[in-house]
C-alpha positions in Angstrom: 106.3 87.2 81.0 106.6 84.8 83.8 107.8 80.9 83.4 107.6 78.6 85.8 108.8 75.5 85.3 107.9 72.0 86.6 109.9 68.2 86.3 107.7 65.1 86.5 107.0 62.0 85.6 103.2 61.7 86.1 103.3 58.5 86.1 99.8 58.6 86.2 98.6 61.8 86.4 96.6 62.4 89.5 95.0 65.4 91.9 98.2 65.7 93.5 99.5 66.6 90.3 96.5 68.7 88.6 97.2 70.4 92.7 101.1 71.4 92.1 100.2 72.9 88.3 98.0 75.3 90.0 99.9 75.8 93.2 103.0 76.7 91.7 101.0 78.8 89.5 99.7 81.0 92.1 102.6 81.1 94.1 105.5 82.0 91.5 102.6 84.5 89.6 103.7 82.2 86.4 102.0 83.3 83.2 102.9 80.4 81.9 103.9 76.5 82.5 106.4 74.4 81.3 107.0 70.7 81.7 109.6 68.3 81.9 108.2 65.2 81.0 110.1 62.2 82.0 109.2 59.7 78.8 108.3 55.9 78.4 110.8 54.8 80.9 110.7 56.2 84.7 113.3 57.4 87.1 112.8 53.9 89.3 113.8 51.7 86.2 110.6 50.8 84.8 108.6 51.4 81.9 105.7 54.2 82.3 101.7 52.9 82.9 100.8 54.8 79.8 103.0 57.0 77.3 104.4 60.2 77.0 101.6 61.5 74.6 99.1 60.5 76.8 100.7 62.2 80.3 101.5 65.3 78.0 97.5 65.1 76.9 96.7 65.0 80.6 98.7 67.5 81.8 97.9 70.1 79.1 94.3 69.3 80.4 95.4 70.2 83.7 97.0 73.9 83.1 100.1 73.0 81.7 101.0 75.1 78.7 104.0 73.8 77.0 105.3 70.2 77.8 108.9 69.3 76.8 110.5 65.8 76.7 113.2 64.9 79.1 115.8 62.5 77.5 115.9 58.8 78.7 119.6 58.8 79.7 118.2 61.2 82.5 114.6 60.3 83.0 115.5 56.5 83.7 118.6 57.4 86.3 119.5 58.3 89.2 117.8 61.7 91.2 121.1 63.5 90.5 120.8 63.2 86.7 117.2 63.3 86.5 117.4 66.4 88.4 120.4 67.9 86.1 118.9 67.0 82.8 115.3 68.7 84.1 117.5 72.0 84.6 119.5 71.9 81.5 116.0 71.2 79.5 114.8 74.6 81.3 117.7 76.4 81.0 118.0 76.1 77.6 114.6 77.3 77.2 116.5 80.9 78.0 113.1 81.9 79.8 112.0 80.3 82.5 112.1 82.3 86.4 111.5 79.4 88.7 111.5 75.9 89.5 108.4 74.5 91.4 108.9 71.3 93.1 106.9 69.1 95.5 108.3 68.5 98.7 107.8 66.6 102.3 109.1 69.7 103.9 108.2 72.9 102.0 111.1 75.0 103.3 113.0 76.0 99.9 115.6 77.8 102.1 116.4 74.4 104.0 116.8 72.6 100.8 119.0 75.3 99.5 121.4 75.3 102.6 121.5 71.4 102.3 122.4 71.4 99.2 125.3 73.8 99.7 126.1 71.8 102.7 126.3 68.3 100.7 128.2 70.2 97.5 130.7 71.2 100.3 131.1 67.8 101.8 131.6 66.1 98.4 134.8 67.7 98.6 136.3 66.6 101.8 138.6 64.0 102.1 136.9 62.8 105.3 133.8 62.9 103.6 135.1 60.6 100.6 136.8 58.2 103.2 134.0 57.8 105.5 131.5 57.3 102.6 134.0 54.5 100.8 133.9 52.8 104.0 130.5 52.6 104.4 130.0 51.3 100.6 132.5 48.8 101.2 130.5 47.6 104.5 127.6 46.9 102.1 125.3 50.1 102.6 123.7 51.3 99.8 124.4 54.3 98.7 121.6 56.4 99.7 122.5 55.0 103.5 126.4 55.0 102.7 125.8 58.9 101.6 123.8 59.6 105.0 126.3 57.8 107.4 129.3 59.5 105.3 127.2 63.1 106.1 126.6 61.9 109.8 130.2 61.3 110.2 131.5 64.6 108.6 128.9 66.7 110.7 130.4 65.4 113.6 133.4 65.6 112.9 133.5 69.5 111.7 130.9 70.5 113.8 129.6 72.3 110.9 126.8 75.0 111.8 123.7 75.1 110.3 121.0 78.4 110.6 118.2 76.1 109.0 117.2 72.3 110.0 115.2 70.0 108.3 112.0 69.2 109.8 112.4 66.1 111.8 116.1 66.0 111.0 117.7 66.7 115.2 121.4 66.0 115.1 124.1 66.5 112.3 123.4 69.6 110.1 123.9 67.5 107.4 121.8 64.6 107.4 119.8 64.1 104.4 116.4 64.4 104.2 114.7 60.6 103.8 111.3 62.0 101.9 112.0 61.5 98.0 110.4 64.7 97.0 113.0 66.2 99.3 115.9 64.7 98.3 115.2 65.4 94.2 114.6 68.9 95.8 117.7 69.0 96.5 119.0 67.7 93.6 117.0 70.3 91.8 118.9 73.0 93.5 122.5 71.6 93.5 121.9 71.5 89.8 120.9 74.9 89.6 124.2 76.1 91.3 126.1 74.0 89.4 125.0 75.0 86.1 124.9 78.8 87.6 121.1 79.0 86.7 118.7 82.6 86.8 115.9 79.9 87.3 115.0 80.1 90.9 113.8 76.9 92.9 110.8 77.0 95.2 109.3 74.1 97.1 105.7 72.9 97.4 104.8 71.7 100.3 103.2 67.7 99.7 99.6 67.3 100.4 98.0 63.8 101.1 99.5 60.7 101.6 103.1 60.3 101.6 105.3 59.1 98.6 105.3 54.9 99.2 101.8 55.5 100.7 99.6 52.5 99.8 96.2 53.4 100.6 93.8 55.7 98.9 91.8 57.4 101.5 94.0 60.3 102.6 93.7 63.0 100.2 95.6 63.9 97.2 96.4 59.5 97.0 100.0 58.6 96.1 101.0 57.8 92.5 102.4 54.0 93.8 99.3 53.6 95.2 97.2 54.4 92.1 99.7 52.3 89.9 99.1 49.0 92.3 95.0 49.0 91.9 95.1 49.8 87.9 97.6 47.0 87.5 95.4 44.9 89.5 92.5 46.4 87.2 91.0 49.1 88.9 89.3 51.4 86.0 89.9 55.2 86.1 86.1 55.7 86.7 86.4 53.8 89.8 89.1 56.2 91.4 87.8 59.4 90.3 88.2 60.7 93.9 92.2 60.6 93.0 92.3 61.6 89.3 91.2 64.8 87.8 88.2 65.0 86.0 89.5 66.7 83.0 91.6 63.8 82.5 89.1 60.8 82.8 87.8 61.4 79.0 91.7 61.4 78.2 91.6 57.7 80.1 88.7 56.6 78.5 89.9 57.5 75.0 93.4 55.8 76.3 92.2 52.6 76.9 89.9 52.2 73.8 92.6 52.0 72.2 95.3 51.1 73.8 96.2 49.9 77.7 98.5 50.2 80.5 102.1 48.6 80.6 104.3 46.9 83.3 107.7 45.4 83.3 106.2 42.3 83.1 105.4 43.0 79.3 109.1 43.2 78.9 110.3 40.0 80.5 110.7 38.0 77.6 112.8 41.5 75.6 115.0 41.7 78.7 115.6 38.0 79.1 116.8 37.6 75.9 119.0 40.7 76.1 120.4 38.8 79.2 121.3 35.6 77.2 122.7 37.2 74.3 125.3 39.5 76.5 126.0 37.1 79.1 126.7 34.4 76.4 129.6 36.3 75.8 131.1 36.1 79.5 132.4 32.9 79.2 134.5 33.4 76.0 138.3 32.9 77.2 138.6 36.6 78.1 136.6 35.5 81.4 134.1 37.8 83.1 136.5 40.4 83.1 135.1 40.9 79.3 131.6 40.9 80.3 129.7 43.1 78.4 127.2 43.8 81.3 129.5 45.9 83.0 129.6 48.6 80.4 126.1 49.5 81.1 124.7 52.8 83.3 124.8 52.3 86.9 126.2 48.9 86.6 129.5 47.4 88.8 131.3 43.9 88.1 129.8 42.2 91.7 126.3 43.2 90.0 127.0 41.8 86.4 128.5 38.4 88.2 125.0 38.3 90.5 123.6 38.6 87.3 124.9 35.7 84.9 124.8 33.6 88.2 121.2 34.0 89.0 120.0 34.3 85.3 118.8 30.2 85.2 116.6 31.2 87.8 115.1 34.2 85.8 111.2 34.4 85.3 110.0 38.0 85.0 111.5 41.1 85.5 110.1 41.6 89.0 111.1 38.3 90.2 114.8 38.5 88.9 114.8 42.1 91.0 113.9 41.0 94.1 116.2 37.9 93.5 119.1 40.0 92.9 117.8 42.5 95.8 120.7 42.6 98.9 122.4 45.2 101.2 124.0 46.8 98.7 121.7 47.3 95.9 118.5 48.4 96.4 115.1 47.1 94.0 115.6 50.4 92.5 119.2 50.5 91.5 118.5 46.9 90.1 115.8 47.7 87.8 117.2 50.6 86.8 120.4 48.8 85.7 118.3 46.3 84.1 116.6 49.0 82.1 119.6 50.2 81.2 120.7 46.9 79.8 117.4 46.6 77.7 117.9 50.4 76.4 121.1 50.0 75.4 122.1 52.7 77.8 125.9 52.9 78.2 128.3 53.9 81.4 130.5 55.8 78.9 127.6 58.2 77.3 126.4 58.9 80.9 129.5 59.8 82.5 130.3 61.6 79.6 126.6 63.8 80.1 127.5 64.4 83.4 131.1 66.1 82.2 129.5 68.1 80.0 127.2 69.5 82.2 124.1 67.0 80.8 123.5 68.1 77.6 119.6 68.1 76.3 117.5 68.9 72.8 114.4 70.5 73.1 111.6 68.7 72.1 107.9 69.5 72.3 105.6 66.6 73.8 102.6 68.6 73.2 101.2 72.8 73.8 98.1 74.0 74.5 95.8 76.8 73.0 97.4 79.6 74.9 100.5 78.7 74.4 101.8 81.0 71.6 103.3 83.7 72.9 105.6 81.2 74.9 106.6 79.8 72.1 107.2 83.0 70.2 109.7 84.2 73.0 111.0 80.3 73.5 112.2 80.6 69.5 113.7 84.1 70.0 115.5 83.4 73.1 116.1 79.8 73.6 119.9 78.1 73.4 118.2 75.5 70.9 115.8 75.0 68.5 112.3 74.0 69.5 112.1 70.4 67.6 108.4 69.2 67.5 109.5 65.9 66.3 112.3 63.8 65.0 112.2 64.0 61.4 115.1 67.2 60.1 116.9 67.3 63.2 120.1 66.3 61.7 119.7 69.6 60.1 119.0 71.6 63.3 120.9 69.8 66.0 124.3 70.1 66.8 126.0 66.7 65.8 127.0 66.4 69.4 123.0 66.0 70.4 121.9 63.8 67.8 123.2 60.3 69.7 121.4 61.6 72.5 117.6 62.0 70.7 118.5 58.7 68.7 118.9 56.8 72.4 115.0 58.3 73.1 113.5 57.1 69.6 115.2 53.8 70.1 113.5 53.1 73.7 110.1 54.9 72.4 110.1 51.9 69.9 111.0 49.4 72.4 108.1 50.6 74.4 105.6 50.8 71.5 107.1 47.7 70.4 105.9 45.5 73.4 102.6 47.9 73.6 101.7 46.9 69.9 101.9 43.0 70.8 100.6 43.4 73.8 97.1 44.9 72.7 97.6 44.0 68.6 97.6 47.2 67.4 99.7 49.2 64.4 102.7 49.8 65.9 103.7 53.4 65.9 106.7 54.9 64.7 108.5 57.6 66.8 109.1 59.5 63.7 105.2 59.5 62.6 103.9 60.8 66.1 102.2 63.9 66.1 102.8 66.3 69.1 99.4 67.4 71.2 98.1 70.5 69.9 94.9 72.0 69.7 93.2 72.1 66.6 92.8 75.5 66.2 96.3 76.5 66.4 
């Protein structure tokens, strides 16, 4: 039996996506496919166009065979802890061979060497220096990280057998395509954690990650976001989504409908006043509550309470807050941190552990029991197809970590059920996709 394992948001689903299922299918000889599904809340801080269920549904329809949740305290977070928590989820599984990945560059052995390369310079003292200086000249970190890199390659003169497309110069300059960089990610985490699983890259087709327009192939998944938030139906970009999935849509938004951050203004505004009402107690800011969330620093909780007068929507009070040294990401991110409840303590406590993870099944498809025969018999875990009894299976440890997903699961189902008037539904009463005759 041969696993092949895949990390994604889907955020929506699209032919690019339906393209990589069967690609990495062919290429790895994978019997079966597993997902990763990144849930309600994305890796860039906002909350997913249509829920987990619904992306499982569609990618089950697409040739997925087994689709596995991936906690919130990794799927909204940085690439290094979406990438880790992916690869704990998969190892876990005790089954899978290989990691598939889409990338700008397609060259898994260039990825690999990077990756060894940027583990290496992490340790350097010149590295650390050179990449505290840059943060403190108010480069982000993705820049700060690149200079730092720059700096050290010239410094060492360290050689390199393999070199990025496109990337003349330093042997260890990042990549800048996003696929490439969570690439890398993907295979630091495998070293780390000293993994079987195998990665292997798949080279992008179509437009390019940020690409706006949908005329160039397989159409980026910003691209299709932007024209159904502006009310573009499914039917009307059937060229860019698979046709397996448009019954899926249709069924989706009879009932239901798409979500943006801007269904959770008011929620995070008033999470804002009730912490920052606190920062002026006679502790000062240096009690601020804000600054004991993920991914946040004090100069970011002070921009924060000073700006919050001026807040209006969540988008709005992101670009506000935009600068040098915080990127729209990293803001929204922080901000759905703050709304999740999502702590600096838990995360950097993850990350010492080596990212723990739960199994959970989003959904299976009708081939899919043999898998899950050998998952059960050889898996770290237990296989959890829902919330309800896993005090009684989980290790204690685990449990805070599956309570923090139900918890933003009803935040999101909270602002979906006002938004459309529907019964809201409880985490705890959601049945996993299956088919029938199972």
């Amino acid at each position: 039996m041969k696993v092949t394992g895949i990390a994604a948001e889907y955020n929506p689903f699209h032919e690019g996506h339906a393209y990589h299922i069967r690609k990495a299918r062919e290429d790895t000889g994978a019997d079966y496919i597993v997902v990763v599904l990144g849930g309600n809340f994305t890796q860039r801080g906002a909350p997913a166009l249509l829920d987990k269920y619904t992306r499982a549904e569609m990618a089950l329809a697409c040739g997925a065979d087994l689709v596995l949740e991936l906690p919130v305290r990794y799927a909204c977070a940085s690439a290094e802890a979406f990438a880790s928590g992916a690869v704990s989820v998969l190892n876990a599984l005790g089954c899978v061979d290989t990691l598939s990945f889409g990338s700008e560059s397609g060259n898994t052995a260039s990825l690999l060497e990077t990756a060894s390369l940027l583990d290496a310079a992490e340790k350097d003292p010149l590295y650390r220096a050179a990449l505290r200086a840059a943060l403190k000249a108010g480069l982000s970190f993705p820049a700060a990280r690149s200079q730092a890199l720059h700096a050290l390659g010239n410094a060492r003169a360290v050689p390199s057998s393999v070199e990025m497309p496109g990337q003349a110069g330093s042997p260890l300059r990042l990549p800048e395509g996003p696929n490439d960089i969570l690439g890398i990610e993907y295979c630091r985490a495998l070293s780390r954690s000293r993994s079987r699983i195998r990665p292997a890259a798949v080279q992008r087709q179509g437009a390019g990650y940020h690409d706006p327009s949908l005329g160039k192939g397989y159409a980026s998944a910003s691209a299709l976001r932007k024209r159904l938030l502006c009310g573009t139906l499914p039917a009307q970009l059937s060229d860019a989504l698979p046709p397996q999935t448009l019954g899926i849509w249709d069924a989706f938004l009879s009932d239901s409908g798409i979500i943006e951050e801007t269904d959770f203004s008011a929620m995070l505004h008033y999470r804002l006043l009730l912490l920052t009402q606190e920062a002026f107690t006679p502790r000062g800011r240096d009690g601020s509550p804000l600054w004991s969330y993920a991914d946040m620093t004090p100069d970011l909780a002070d921009r924060i309470i000073n700006a919050l007068d001026s807040f209006t929507d969540w988008e709005g009070f992101c670009l506000k807050l935009k600068s040098r040294n915080y990127t729209y990401t990293r803001i929204s991110r922080c901000l759905a941190h703050i709304l999740l409840n999502i702590r600096q303590d838990e995360t950097e406590r993850s990350r010492a552990q080596g990212f723990p993870v739960y199994l959970r099944m989003l959904g299976f498809s009708a081939n899919a029991a043999p898998l899950l025969g050998h998952i059960k018999r050889n898996a770290l875990l237990p296989l959890l197809s829902g919330p309800a009894g896993a005090e009684k299976k989980l290790p204690p440890a685990l449990l805070p970590l599956l309570s923090e997903e139900i918890r933003a699961s009803h935040i999101y189902q909270a602002v979906v059920s006002r938004k459309y008037g529907k019964p809201f539904l409880n985490e705890y009463r959601r049945q996993i996709i299956m088919p029938v005759s199972f």
